[in-house]
BATI-620570 format. One record per residue: residue in one letter; x, y, z of N, C-alpha, C in turn. Coordinates in steps of 0.001 Angstrom, whole numbers, padded with zeros to 6 digits, always signed. Example, Ala and Ser with C-alpha at 12.3 -4.5 7.8 and 13.67 -1.06 7.14 Angstrom:
<atoms>
A+013190-005690+007800+012300-004500+007800+013200-003300+007800
S+012850-002250+007080+013670-001060+007140+012900+000030+007870
</atoms>
This chain:
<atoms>
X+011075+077840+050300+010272+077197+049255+009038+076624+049911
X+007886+077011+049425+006630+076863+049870+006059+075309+049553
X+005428+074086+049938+005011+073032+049397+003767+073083+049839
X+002855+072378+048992+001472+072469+049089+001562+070908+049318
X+000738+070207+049915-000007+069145+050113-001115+069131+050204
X-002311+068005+049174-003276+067625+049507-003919+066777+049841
X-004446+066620+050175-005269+064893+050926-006223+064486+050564
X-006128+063493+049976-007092+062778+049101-008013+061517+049560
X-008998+061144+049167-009690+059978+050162-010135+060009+051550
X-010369+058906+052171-011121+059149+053809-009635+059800+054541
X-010010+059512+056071-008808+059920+057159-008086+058414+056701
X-006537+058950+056790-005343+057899+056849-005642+057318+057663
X-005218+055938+057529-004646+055138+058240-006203+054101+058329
X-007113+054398+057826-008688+053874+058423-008882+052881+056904
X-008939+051495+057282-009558+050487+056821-011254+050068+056528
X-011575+049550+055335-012812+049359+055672-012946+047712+055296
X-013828+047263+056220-013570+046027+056519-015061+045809+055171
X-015003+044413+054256-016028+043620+053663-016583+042955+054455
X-017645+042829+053883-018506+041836+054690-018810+040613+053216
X-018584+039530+054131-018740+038429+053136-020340+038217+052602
X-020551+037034+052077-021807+036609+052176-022346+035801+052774
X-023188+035579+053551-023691+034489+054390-023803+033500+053807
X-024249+032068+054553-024563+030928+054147-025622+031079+053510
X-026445+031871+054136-028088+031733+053807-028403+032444+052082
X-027369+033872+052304-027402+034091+051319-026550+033310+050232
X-025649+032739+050220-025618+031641+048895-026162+030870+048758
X-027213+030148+049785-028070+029286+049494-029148+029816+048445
X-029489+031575+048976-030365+031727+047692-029965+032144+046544
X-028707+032541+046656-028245+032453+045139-028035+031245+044148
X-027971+030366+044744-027824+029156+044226-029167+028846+043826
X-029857+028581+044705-031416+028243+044476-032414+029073+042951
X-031723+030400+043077-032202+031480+041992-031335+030798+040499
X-030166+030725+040849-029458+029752+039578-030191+028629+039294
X-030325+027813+039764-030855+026620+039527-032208+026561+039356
X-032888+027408+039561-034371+027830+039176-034297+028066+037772
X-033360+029459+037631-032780+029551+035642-032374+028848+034915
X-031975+028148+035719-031077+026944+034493-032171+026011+034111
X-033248+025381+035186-034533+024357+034880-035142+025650+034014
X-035150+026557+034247-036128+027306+032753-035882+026800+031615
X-034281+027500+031412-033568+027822+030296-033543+026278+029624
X-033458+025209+030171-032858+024172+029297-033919+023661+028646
X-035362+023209+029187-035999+022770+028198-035711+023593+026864
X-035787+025122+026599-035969+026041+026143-034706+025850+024908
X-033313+025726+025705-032724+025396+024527-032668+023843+023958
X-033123+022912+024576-033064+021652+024042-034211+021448+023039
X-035111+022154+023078-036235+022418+021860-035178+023265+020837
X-034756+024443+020777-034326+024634+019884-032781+024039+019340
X-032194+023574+020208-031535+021850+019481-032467+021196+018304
X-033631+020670+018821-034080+020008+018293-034621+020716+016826
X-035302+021667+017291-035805+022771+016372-034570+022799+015202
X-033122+023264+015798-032038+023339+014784-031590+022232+013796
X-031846+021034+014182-031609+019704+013432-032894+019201+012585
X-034113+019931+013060-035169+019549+011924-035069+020225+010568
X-034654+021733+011314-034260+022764+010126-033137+022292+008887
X-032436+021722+009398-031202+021155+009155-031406+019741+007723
X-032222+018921+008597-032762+017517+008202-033634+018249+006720
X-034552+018979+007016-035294+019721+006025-034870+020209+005028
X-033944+020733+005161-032634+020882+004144-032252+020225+003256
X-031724+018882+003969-031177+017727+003474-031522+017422+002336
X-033002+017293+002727-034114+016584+001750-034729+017580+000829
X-034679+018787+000840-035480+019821+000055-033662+019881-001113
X-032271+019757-001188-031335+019658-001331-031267+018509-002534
X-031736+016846-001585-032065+016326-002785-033236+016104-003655
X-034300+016756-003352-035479+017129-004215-034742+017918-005099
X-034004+018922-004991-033578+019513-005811-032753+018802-006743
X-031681+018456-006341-030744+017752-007555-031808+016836-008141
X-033051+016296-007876-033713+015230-008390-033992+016095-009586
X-034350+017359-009129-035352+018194-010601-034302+018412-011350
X-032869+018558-011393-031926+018596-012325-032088+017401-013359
X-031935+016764-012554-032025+014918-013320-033106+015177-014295
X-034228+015240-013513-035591+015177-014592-035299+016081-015224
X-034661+017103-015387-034666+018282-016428-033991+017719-017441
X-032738+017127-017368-031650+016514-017979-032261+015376-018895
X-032925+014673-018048-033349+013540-018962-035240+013144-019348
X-035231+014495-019836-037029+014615-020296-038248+014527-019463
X-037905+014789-018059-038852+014675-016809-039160+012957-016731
X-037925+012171-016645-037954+010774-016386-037545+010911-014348
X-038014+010173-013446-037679+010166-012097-036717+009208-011501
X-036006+009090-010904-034592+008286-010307-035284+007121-009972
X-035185+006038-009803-035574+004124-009446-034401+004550-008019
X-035433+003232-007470-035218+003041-006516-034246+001461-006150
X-033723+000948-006043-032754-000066-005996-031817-000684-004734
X-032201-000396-003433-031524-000776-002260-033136-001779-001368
X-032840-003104-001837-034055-004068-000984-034257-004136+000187
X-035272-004718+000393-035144-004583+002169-035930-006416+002146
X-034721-006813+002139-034264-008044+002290-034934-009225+000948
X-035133-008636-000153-035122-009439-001200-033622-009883-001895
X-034128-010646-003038-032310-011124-003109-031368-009906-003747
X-030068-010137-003304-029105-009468-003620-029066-009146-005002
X-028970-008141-005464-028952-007533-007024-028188-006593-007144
X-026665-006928-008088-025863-005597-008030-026702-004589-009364
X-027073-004756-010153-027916-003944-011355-028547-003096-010284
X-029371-003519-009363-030342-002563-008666-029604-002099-007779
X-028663-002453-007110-027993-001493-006505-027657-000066-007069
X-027078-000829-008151-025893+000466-009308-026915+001731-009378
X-028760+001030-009478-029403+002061-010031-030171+002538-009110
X-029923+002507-007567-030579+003073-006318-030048+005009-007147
X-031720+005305-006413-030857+006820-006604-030137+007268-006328
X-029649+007009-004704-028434+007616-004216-027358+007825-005386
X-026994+006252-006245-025960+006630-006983-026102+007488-007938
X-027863+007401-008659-027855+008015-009781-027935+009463-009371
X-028358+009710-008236-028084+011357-008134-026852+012143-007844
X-025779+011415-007988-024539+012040-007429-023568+012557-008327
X-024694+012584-009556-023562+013796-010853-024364+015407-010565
X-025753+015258-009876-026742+016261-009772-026389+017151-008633
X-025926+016628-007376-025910+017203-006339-025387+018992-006465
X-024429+018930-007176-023481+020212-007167-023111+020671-006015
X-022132+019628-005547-021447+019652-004083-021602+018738-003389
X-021549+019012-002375-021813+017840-000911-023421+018011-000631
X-024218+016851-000623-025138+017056+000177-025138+015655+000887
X-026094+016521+002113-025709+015500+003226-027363+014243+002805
X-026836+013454+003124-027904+012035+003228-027888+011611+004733
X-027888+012261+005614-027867+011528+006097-028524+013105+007834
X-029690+012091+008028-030353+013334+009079-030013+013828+010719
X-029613+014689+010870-029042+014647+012181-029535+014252+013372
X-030818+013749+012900-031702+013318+013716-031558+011208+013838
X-030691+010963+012614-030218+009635+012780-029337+008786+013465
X-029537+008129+014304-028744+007550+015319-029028+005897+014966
X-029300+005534+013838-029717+004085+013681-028294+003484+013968
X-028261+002114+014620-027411+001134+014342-027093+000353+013306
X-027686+000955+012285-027557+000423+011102-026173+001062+010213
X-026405+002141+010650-025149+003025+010082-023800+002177+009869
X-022530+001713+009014-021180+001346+009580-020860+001872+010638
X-020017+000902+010827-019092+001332+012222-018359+002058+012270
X-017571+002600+011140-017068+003777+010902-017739+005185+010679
X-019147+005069+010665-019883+006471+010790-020938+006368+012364
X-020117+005260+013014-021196+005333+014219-022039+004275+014483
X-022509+003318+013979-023329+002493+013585-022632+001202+014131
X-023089+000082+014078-022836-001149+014635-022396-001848+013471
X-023040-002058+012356-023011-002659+011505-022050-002958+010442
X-021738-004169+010000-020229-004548+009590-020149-004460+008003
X-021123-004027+007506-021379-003615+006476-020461-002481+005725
X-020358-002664+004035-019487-001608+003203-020989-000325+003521
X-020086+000654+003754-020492+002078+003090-020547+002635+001608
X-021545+003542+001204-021350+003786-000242-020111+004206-000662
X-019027+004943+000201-018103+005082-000654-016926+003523-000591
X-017262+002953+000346-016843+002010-000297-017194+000699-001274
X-018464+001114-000805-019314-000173-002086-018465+001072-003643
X-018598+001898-003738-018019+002821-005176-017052+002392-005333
X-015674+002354-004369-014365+001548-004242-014285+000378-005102
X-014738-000619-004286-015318-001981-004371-015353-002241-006370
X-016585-001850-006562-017122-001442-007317-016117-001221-008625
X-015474+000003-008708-014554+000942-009553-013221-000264-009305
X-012886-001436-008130-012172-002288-008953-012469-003585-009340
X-013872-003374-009894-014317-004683-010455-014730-005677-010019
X-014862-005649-008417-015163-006185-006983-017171-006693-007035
X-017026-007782-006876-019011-008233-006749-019171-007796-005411
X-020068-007187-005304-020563-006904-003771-022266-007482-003839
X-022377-007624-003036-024180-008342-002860-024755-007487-001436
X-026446-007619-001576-026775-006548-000584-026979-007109+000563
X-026534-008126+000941-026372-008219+002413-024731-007903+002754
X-024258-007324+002256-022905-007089+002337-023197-005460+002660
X-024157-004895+002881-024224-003401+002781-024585-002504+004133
X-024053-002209+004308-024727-000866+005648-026055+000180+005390
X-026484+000780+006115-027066+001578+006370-026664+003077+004859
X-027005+003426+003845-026670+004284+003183-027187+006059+003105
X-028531+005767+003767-029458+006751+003843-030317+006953+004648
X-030682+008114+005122-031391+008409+005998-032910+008609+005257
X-032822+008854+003861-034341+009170+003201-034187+008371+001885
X-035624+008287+001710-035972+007320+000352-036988+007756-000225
X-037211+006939-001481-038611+006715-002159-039652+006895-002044
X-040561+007451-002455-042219+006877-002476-041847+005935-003562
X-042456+004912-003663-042674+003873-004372-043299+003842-005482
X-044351+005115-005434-045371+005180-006902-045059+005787-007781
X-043344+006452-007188-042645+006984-008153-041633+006346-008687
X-041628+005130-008734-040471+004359-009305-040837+003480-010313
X-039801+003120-010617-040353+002087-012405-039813+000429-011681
X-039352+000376-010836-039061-001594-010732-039474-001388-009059
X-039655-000864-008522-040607-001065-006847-042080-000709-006855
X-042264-000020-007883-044211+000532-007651-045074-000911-007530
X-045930-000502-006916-046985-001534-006686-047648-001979-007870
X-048146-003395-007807-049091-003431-008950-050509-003467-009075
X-050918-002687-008063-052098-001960-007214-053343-001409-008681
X-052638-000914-009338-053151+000374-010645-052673+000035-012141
X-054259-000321-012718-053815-000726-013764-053527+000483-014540
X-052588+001034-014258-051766+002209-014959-050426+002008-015472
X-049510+002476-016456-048054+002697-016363-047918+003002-015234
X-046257+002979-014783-045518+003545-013612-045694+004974-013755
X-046058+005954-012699-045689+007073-012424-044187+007547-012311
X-043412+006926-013386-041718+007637-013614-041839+008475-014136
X-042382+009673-014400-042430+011237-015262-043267+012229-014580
X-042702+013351-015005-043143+014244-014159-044971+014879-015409
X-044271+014150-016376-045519+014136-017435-046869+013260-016725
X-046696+012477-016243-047946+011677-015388-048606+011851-014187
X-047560+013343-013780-048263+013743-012268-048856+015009-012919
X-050350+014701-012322-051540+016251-012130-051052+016945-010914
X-050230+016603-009689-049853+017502-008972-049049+017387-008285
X-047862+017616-008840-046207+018186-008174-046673+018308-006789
X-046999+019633-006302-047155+019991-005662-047840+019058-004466
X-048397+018402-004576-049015+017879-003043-048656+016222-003565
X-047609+016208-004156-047183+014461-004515-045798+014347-003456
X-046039+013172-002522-044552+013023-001709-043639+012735-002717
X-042098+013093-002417-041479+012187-003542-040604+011366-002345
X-039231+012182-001747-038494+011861-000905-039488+012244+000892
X-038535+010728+001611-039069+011092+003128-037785+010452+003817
X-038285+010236+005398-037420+009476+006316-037860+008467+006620
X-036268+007696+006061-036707+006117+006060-036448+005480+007829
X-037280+004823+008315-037565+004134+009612-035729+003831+010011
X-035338+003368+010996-033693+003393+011565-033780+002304+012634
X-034839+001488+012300-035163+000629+013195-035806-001033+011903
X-035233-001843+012146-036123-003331+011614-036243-004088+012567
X-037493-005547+012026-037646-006958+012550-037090-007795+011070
X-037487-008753+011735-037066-010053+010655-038251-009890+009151
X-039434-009517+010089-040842-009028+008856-040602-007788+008380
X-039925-006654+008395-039578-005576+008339-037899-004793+008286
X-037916-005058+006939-036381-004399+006618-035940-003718+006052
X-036649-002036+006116-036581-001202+005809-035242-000217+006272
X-034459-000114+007457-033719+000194+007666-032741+000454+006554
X-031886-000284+006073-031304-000096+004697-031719-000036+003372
X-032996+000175+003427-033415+000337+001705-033673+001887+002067
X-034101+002046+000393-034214+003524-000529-035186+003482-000562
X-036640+002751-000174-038106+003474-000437-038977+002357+000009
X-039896+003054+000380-041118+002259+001363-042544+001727+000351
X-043468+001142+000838-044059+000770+000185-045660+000913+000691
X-046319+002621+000256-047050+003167+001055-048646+002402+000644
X-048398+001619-000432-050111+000921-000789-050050-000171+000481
X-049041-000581+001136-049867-001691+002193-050230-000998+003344
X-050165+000347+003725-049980+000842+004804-051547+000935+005344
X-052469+000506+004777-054208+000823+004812-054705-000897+005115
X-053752-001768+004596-054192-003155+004830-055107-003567+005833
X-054188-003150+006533-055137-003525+008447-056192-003088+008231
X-056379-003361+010159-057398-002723+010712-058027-001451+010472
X-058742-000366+010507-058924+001036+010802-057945+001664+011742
X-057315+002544+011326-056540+003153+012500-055092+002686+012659
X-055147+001449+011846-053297+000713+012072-052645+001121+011048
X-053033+001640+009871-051711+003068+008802-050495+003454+009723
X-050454+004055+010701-049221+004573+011364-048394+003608+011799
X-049204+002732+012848-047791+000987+013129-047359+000704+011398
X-048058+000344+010707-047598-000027+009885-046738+000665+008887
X-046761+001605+008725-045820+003077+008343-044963+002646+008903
X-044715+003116+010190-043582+003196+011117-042523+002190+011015
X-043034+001312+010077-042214+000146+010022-041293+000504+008930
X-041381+001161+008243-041070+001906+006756-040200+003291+006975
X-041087+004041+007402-041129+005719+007875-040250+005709+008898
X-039248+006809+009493-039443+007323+010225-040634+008322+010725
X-041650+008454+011535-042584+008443+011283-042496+010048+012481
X-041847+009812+013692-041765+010759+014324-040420+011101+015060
X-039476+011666+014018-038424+011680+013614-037914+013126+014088
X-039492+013984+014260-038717+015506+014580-040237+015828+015626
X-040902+014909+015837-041563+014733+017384-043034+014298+017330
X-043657+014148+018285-044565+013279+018209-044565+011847+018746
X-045554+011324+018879-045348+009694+019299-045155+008790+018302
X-044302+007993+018557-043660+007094+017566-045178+006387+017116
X-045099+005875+015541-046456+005054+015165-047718+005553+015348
X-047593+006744+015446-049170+007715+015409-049186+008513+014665
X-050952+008738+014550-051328+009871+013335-050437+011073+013386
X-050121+011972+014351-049426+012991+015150-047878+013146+014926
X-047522+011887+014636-045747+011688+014476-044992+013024+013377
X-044258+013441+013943-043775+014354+012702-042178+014154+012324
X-042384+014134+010739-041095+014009+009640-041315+015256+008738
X-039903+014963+007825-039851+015463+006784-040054+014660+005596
X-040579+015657+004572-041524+015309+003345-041078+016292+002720
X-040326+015778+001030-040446+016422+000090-041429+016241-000787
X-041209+017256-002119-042451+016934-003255-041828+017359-004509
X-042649+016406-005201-042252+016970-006668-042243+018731-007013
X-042435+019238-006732-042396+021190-006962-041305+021397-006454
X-040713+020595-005748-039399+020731-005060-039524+021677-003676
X-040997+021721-002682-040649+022629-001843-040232+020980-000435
X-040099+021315+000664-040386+020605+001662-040657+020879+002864
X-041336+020075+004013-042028+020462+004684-042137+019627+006168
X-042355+020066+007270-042373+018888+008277-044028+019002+008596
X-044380+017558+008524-045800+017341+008234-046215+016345+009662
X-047347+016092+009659-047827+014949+010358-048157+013835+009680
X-048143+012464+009840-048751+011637+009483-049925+011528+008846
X-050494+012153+009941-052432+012437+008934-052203+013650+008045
X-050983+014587+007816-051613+015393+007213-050967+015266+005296
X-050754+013925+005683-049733+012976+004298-050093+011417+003876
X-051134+011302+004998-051921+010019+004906-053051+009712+005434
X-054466+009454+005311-055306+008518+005312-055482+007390+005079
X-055821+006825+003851-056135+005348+003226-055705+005489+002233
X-055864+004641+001582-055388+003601+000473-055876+004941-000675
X-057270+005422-000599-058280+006530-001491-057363+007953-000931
X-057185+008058+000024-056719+009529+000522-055076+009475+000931
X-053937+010161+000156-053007+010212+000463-052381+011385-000677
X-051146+011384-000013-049877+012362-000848-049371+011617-001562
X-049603+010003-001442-048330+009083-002235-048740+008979-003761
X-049992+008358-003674-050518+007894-004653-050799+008968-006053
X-050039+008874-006961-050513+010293-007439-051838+010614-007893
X-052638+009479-008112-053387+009688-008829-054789+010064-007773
X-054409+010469-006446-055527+011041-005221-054683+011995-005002
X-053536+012677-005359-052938+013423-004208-053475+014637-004264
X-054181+015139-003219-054559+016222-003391-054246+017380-001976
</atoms>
């Protein structure tokens, strides 16, 4: 019986030895890593940031929307504003902050609250320092017949008011009716309605927990001081920019219901030139 054998691979019995990598050479591999990684990270920490403006933008274009339900519902009348920033306690104006009145409109969950918010104002149960009820428990509270007063309150929102759209906060700047209807605005479209409220107060400044700012004093000053004084109100540069400058960038909704991340100057001048006021907004 005949057997064939064949031989496969190098000569038997012969090893081939690896060669490792040098010191030198992992030094430059390392060095080449760590060169990529300082690229790469600014790169994704912008689009972090980029992803949470997108996000925040949302938020607010979300409740612009449920707002236009409301006004549809009830004859193009606009939501009041009702959370103080440190006037006296009022449960009526609480009840009628929009937050509450918009929460048959939403159609679902929407978020209030911007991912870009890290205030200490927040409860302590959403992160925040503050010993304050939350809205669902001020609703609690509330639903059993419970008085709550607004220094009893936390942080509720990340966005609020323009002011010239409300019927018990508008200025009394214009001898006009209140701008509460969508019948009294010449232009939806370039009128702020909702923004980002500031996540920061002083003792002169207690905007942190209210629902809407109050954009006729923001021209008071000097030339050039609109943005400090915003900023006290506003989050002003919330998705970048320098805090309290023309340059600062937020989000801004509008009556047409689109929204937008804007600059400071490109939503304010003076007292004559702005998005707030309806009766300049151009």
């Amino acid at each position: 019986m005949n057997s064939h054998f064949r031989q496969t691979g190098g000569a038997c019995g012969r090893s081939v030895a690896r060669r490792g990598f040098t010191l030198i050479e992992l030094l430059v591999v390392i060095a080449v890593i760590a060169t990529l990684i300082s690229l790469l990270l600014p790169a994704l920490g912008q689009a972090r940031r980029s992803a949470r403006t997108l996000v925040c933008l949302s938020n607010v274009r979300q409740i612009e929307i449920a707002h236009t339900l409301y006004a549809d519902t009830f004859k193009g009348a606009f939501v009041d504003a009702g959370l103080a920033h440190g006037g006296p306690p009022n449960l009526d104006s609480i009840q009628s902050s929009w937050i509450n009145t918009l929460k048959p409109f939403y159609g679902g969950t929407v978020n209030v609250r911007s991912p870009m918010d890290k205030s200490e104002f927040w409860a302590i149960s959403q992160g925040g320092t503050d010993p304050g009820y939350t809205l669902d428990e001020f609703t609690q509270l509330l639903a059993a017949g419970k008085n709550v007063t607004l220094t009893q309150l936390a942080r509720w929102t990340s966005y609020g008011l323009n002011d010239w759209l409300t019927t018990s906060t508008r200025p009394g700047l214009e001898p006009l009716e209140p701008y509460n209807n969508l019948s009294k605005i010449d232009s939806p479209s370039t009128t702020v309605h909702f923004l980002q409220m500031t996540q920061t107060q002083s003792s002169s400044a207690r905007y942190a927990k209210s629902d809407h700012v109050h954009s006729a004093e923001w021209g008071d000053g000097p030339p050039d001081s609109a943005p400090a004084v915003a900023a006290t109100q506003v989050d002003l540069a919330a998705h970048g920019g320098k805090p309290a400058s023309w340059n600062g960038l937020s989000n801004y909704s509008y009556l047409d219901g689109h929204a937008a991340t804007q600059r400071f100057r490109d939503v304010y001048t003076d007292y004559e030139r702005n998005r707030f006021l309806p009766r300049v907004a151009r």
